[in-house]
C-alpha positions in Angstrom: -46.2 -52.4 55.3 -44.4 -55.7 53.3 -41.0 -55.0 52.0 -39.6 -56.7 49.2 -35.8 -57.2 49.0 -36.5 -58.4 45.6 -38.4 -55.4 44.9 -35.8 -53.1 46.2 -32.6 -54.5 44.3 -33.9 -54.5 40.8 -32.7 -50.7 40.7 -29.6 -51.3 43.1 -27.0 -49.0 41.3 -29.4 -46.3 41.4 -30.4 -47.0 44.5 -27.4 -47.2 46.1 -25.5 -43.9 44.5 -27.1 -41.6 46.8 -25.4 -44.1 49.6 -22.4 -43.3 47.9 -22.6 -39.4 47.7 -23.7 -39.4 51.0 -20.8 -41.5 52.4 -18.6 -39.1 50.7 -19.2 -36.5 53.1 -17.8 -38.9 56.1 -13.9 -38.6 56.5 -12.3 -41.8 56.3 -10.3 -40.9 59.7 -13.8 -40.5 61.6 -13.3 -41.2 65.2 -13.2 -44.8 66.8 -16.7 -46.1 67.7 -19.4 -48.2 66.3 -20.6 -47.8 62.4 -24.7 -48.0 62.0 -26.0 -48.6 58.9 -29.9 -47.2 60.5 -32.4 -48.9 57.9 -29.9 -51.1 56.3 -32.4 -52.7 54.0 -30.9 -55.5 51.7 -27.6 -54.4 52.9 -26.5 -52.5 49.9 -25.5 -49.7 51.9 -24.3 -51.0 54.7 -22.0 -53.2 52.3 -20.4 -49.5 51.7 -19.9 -48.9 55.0 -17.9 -52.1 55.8 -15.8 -51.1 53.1 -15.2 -48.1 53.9 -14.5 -48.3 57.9 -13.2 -52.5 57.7 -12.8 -53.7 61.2 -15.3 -50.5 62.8 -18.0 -53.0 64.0 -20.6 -52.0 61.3 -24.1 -53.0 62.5 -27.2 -53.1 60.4 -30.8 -51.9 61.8 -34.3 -52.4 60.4 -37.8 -53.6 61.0 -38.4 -55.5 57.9 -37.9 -59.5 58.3 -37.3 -59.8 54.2 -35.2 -57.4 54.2 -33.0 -58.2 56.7 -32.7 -61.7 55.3 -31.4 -60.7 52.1 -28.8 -58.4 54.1 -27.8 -61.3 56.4 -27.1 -63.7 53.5 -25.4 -60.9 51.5 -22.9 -60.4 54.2 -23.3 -62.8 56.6 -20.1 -61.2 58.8 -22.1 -58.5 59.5 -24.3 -58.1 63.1 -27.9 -56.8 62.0 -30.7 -56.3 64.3 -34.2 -56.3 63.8 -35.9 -53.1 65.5 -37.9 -50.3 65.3 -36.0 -47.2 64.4 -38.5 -44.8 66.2 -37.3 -46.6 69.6 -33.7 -47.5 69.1 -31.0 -46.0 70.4 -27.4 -47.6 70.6 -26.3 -49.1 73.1 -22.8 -47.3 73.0 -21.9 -44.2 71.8 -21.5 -44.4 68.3 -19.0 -42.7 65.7 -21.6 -43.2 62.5 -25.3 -43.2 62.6 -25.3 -43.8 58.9 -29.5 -43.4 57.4 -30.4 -44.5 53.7 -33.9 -43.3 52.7 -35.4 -44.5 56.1 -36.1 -41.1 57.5 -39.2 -39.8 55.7 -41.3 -43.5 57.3 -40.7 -42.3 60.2 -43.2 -39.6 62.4 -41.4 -36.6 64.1 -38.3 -37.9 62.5 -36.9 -34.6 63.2 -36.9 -34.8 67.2 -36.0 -38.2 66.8 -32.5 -37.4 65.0 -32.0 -34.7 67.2 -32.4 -37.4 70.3 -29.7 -39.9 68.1 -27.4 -37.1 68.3 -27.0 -37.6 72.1 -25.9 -41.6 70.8 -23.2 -40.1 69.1 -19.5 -39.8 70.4 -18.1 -36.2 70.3 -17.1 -35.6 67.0 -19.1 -38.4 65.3 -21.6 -38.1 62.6 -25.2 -38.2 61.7 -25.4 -38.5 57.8 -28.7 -38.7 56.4 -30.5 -38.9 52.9 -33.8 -39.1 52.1 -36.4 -38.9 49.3 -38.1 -35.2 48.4 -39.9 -36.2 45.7 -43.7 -36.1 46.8 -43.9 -33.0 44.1 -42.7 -35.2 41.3 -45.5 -36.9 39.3 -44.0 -40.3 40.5 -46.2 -39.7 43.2 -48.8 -37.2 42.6 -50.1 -40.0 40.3 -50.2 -42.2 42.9 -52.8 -40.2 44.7 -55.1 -40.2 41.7 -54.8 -43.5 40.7 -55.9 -44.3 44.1 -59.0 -42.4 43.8 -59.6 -43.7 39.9 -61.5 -47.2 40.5 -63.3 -49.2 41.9 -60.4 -50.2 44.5 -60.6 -46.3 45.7 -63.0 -47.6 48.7 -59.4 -48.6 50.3 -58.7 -45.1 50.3 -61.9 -44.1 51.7 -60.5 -42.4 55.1 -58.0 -41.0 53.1 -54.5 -42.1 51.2 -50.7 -43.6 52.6 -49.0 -40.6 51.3 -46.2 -39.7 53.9 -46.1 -36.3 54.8 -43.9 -33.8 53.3 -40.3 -33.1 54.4 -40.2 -30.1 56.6 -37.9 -26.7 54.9 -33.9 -27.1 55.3 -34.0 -24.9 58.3 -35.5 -26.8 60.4 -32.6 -29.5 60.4 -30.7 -26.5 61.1 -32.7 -25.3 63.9 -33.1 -29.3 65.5 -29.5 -30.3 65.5 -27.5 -27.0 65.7 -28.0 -26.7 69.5 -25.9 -30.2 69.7 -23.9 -30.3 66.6 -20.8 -28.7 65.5 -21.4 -28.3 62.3 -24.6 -28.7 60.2 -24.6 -29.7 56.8 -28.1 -29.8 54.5 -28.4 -29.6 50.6 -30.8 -31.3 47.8 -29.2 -33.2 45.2 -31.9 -34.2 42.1 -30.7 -37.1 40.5 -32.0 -38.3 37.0 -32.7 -41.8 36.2 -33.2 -42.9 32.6 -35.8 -45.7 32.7 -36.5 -48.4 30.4 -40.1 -47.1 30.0 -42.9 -46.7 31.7 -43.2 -49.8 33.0 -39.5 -49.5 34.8 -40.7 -46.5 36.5 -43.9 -48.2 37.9 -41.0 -51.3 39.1 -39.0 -48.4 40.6 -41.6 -47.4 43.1 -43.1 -50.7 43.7 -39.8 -51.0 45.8 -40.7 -48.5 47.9 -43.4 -45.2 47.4 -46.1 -47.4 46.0 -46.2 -50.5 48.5 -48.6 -48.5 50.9 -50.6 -47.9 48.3 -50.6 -51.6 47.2 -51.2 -52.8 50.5 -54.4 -51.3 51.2 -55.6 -52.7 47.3 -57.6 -55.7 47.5 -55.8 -58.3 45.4 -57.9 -59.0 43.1 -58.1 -55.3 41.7 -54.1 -54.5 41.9 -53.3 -55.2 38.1 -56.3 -52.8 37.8 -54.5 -50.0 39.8 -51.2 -50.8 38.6 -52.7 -50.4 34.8 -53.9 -47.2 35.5 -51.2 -45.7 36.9 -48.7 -46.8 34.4 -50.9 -45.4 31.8 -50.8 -41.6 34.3 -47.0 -42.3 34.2 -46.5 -43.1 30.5 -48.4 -39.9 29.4 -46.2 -37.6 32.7 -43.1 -39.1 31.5 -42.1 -38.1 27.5 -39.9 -40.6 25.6 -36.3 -39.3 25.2 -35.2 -39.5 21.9 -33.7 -43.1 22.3 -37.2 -43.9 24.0 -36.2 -43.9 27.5 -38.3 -42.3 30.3 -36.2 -39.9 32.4 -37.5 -40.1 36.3 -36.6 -37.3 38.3 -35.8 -37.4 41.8 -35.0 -35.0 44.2 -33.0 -36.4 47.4 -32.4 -34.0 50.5 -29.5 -34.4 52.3 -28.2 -33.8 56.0 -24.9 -34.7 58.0 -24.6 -33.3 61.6 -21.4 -33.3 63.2 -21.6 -33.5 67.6 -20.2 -31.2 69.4 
């Protein structure tokens, strides 16, 4: 799948707030140990993370090469590595594994946070936040655009839709055996858009790219066409004309025992 650091960053504030609220959550005085910003992207987040813990050793991790460009140059004292997330593990025990809306890629993510637990250093953290917003009509329109035109041949063994995240309490059940304490809540953000338009730009960053991908070129303004007309008759103009997009974020921070 291409990511676009471009892409990504045309919504930074609002995609960097739920960095924020999530970084909230993780005490200032958290234990010595290495800082991981696990699917740093561009570096928005992980640019929180220096701030917040200067002179921790923050370290950025991701697979995408345009992505990690964009983080590099945007803080270029920063040590990020180019990896797959499904096999990394630190190298040290860590105080922070620190995950932006990486998560839900991911298969099995669940085992595979409860195996970063064992790269944590007693009393570190795992603070997570990811998207749950398959529900929303962001991307239940995605799914029948796919199947609208002529570029639905892409999708004939079937659609990049992720799967679903699993119910609250099976984060509980995963990490409790090796955490402390478990924290896990949804917070639903609201976004006012521009219009129609700035919603389809919103998830070009990041839900629709799989979709994109598998779209011939030559038949992508088609697709993008007709799902920006789906989304402009989902989403109702405010009264100032603004499209409100609603999205759901699940959140989780573990604390080793």
């Amino acid at each position: 799948m291409a990511w676009s650091a471009a892409q990504y960053l045309k919504f930074e504030d609002e995609r960097t707030r739920p960095a924020a609220d999530l970084l909230a959550q993780v005490p200032a005085d958290l234990r010595a140990g290495t800082v991981y910003d696990l699917g740093c992207g561009p570096g928005n987040s992980t640019e929180l993370l220096a701030r917040r813990f200067p002179g921790r050793g923050v370290r950025g991790v991701d697979n995408a090469a345009d992505m990690l460009k964009a983080a590099r140059q945007r803080l270029p004292g920063i040590d990020f590595v180019e990896c797959d997330l499904a096999r990394w593990r630190p190298p040290d025990p860590a105080a922070l594994l620190f995950a932006n809306a990486v998560f839900q890629w991911l298969p099995e993510h669940v085992a595979l946070m409860t195996r970063l637990m064992d790269g944590l250093r007693p009393g570190g953290m795992l603070a997570v936040q990811m998207p749950d917003n398959l529900m929303e009509p962001s991307h239940l329109l995605m799914e029948e655009s796919a199947q609208a035109g002529p570029w639905k041949s892409a999708f004939a063994e079937g659609t990049p839709r992720r799967q679903p995240l699993p119910a609250p309490a099976a984060y509980f059940d995963a990490l409790g055996p090796k955490a402390a304490r478990v924290d896990v809540w949804h917070t639903v953000y609201n976004h006012p858009m521009a219009d129609a338009a700035a919603i389809v730009e919103w998830v070009k960053g990041t839900g629709l790219r799989p979709y994109l991908d598998r779209i011939p070129a030559q038949e992508r303004d088609g697709f993008l066409a007709d799902y920006e007309a789906r989304i402009a008759a989902a989403y109702a103009p405010m009264a100032d004309g603004r499209r409100l997009l609603r999205f759901p974020r699940l959140f989780i921070v573990a604390v080793k025992a």
